[in-house]
N, C-alpha and C positions, 0 to 999 in steps of 0.2 A: 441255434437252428431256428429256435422261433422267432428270433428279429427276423433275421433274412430271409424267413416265410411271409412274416407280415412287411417287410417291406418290398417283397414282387409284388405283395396283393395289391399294393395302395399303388403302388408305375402301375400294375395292371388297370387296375380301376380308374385311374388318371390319366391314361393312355383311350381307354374306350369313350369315357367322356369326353376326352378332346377331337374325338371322331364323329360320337356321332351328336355331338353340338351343332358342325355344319348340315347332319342329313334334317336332323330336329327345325332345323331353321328354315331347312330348302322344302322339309315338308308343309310347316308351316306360310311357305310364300304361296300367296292365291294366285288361282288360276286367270290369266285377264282375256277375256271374252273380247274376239273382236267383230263387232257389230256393222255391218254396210246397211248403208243408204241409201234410197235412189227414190228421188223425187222430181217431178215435173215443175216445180215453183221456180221463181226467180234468183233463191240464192237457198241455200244448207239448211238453213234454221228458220224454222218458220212456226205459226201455230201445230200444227200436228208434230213434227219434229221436234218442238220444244214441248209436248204435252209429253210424247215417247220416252225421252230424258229424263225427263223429271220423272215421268213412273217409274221409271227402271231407277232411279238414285231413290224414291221413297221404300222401293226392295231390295234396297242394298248394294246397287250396284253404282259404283263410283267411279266416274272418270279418271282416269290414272291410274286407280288401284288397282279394278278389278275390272275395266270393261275400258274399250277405246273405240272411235267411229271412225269410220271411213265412209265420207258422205258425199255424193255427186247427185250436181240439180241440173237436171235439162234445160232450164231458165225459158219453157214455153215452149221449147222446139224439140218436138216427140220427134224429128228425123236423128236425135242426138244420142236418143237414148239405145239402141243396139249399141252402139259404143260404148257408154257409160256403163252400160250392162255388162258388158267382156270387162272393160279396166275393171270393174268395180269384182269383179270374178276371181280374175288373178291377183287379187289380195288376199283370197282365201280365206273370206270371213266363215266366222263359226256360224252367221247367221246373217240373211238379209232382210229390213224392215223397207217395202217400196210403197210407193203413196200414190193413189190414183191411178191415170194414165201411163204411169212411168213403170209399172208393174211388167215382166214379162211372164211368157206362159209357161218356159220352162226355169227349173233354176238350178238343175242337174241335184248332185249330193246336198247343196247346202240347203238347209232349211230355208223358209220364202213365209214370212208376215208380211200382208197385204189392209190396206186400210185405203177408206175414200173407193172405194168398187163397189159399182150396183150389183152387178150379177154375177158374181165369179164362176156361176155352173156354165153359163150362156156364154160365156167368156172364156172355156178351157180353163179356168186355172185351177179346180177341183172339179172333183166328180159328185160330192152331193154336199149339201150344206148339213147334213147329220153328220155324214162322214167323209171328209174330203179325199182320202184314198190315194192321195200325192204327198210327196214333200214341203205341202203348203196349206196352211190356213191364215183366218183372216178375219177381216170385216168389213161387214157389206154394207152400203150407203146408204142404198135405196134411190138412188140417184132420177134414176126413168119411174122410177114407180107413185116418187114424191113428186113427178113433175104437173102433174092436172090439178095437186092440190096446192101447189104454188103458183096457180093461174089464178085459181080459183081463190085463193087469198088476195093475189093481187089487185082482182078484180073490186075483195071488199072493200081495202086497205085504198085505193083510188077508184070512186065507184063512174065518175068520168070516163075512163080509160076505154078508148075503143081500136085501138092498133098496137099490137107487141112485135117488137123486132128481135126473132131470138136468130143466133148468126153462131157457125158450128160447123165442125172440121169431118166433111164425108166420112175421109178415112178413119177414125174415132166411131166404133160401133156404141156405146153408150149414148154417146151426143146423141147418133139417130136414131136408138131408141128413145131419148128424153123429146126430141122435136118429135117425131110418131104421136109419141101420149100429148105433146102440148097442141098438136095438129086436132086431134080428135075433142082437147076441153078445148079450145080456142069456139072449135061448131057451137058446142053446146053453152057454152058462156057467151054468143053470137061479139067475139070479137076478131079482129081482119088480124091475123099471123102472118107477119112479113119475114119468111126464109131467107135465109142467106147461106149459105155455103161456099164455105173459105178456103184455101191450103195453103195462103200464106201470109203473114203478118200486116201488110199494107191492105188487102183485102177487105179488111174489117169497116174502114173508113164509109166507102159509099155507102155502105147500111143504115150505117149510125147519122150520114147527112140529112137520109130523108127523113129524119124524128125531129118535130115540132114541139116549142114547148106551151105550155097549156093545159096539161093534164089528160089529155086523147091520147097519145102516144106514150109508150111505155118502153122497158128494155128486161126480157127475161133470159138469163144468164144459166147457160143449161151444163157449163162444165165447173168440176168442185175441183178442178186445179188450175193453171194459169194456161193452158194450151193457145196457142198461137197469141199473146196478151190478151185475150178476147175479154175476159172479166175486168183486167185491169185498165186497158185503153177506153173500154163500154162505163165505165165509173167516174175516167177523164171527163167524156162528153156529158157523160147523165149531171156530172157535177157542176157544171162548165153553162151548160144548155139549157137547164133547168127541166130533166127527165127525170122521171121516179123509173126505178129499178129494183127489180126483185133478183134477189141472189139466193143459192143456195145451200150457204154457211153464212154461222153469225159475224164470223171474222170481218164481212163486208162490210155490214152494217155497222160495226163499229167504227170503220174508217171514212165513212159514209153514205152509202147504199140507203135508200128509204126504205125494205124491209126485205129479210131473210128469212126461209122456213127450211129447218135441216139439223143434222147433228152438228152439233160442235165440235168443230176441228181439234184444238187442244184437247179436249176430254176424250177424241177419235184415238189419239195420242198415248192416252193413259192406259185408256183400253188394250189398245195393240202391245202395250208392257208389260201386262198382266198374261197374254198370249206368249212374247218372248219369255216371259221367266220357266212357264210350264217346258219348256221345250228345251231350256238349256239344264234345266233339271231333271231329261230325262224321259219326258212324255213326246212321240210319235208327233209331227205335226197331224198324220194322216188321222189320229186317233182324237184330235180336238176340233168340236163342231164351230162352222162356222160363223158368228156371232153377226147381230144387229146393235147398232148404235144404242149405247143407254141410254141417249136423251134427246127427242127430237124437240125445237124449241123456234117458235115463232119470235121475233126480233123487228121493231120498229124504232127507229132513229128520226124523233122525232122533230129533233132541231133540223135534218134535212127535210119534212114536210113544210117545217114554218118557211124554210128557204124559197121549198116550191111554191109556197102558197097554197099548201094542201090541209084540208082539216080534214083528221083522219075517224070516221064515222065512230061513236060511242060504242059500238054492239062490239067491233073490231079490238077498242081499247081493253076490254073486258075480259078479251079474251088473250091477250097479246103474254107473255112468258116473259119477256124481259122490253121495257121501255130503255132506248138511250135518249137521253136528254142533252 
């Protein structure tokens, strides 16, 4: 009687084990987080998007494992992005990370981190930067607010310069807050601002013909994404022409650009990671304040000075946060 007690026990025991083996293993399989994207650049992966990734893999979150993207880039053309915004909907991510310009105001249920945005209050997309009070938080640029002291750089970093050609899409309220403030340092730095307002890609052209090179003529670049190619075509010619140009990330300046004052996009990147992880762990977006860039950083590439034929005043060197050479 006691064998055939102990041998139900041991089918029994061998019987449960082999049950819940599969639940132990299905419990054990991680949950994978799918992450949207929606940026205004030229292609998926770019400095900010590549900073994003990388943060979220240095917290653990690994492509394949435990997290997958689904990314759409307006590639400039903000007429694209209500579309990309609905596709990019109906994938049903757990969460949407948008960049800049490409940001919309509403994002219904899914959570919404925003990065590259001067004013998200002035913008709809929160209700206060203590407490955004929506399904979205973020990080704000400073985009218009840095703009007079990107003039005002300009002006040390080329102390010749007496005409700026900033060129900028009406419909993009940021841009014309950023031209506003550079309208009003342009007075007081007594330099001629030549406007240009664009809304479509070929547009950009006449603006950029009437800039002389010489050192009088300049180019300030008032959008932190690629809207209508305006940064990236204004970089052809500044390159091409021999224009010094002020950008407002350091990304430029490494590809060319003779000096940039702004956060750094990549590190924008990291930031907003640190944002997503709070919020897939559980915290409110509405309940996390809305953050400023950690690192604003003045940037002079000065191998394109030596092209212009610019020598860039000592007091300016001095002061400068990263030389490229």
């Amino acid at each position: 009687m006691t064998s055939m007690m102990d041998r139900r026990a041991f089918i029994g025991s061998l019987s449960a084990g082999l049950f819940a083996a599969p639940l132990a293993a299905e419990a054990q399989t991680p949950k994978i987080y799918k992450i949207g994207i929606l940026t205004d650049a030229m292609g998926p992966w770019h400095s900010t998007t590549n900073g994003f990734r990388d943060g979220l893999k240095e917290l653990g979150y690994l492509e394949g494992r435990n997290v997958s993207f689904e990314v759409r880039a307006a590639q400039g053309d903000m007429a694209r992005v209500p579309g990309l915004t609905s596709e990019l909907m109906q994938q049903k991510p757990d969460l949407v990370l948008c960049v800049s310009d490409a940001c919309p105001k509403e994002s219904g249920p899914i959570p919404m981190v925003f990065v590259q945005v001067s004013d998200p209050v002035r913008l709809g997309l929160v209700e206060s930067i203590a407490r955004p009070g929506r399904n979205v938080t973020g990080i704000a640029n400073l985009r218009a607010e840095l703009t007079a002291k990107r003039l005002e750089l300009f002006k040390e970093v080329v102390p010749s310069l007496r005409r700026v050609l900033v060129t900028y899409d009406p419909r993009e309220k940021e841009e014309r807050d950023s031209v506003a403030v550079a309208r009003t340092a342009a007075s007081q730095l007594r330099l001629t601002l030549l406007e240009r307002s664009i809304t479509a890609i070929l547009e950009v052209e006449p603006g950029l013909a009437e800039l002389k090179e010489g050192g009088q003529d300049g180019i300030l670049i008032v959008q932190s994404g690629t809207n209508l190619n305006i940064p990236g075509r204004s970089l052809e010619v500044a390159t091409s022409n021999g224009i010094p140009a002020m950008y407002p990330a350091s990304f430029w300046s490494n590809v060319g650009a003779l000096v940039s004052y702004g956060p750094d996009q990549y590190a924008q990147g990291r930031q907003a990671a640190r944002l997503v992880h709070k919020i897939l762990t559980g915290t409110p977006p509405r309940e996390i304040p809305v953050e400023l860039p950690d690192r604003i950083e003045l940037v002079i590439n000065v191998k394109t000075a030596k092209r212009l034929g610019l020598k860039i005043p000592q007091p300016i060197l001095l002061r400068v946060d990263r030389v490229i050479e």
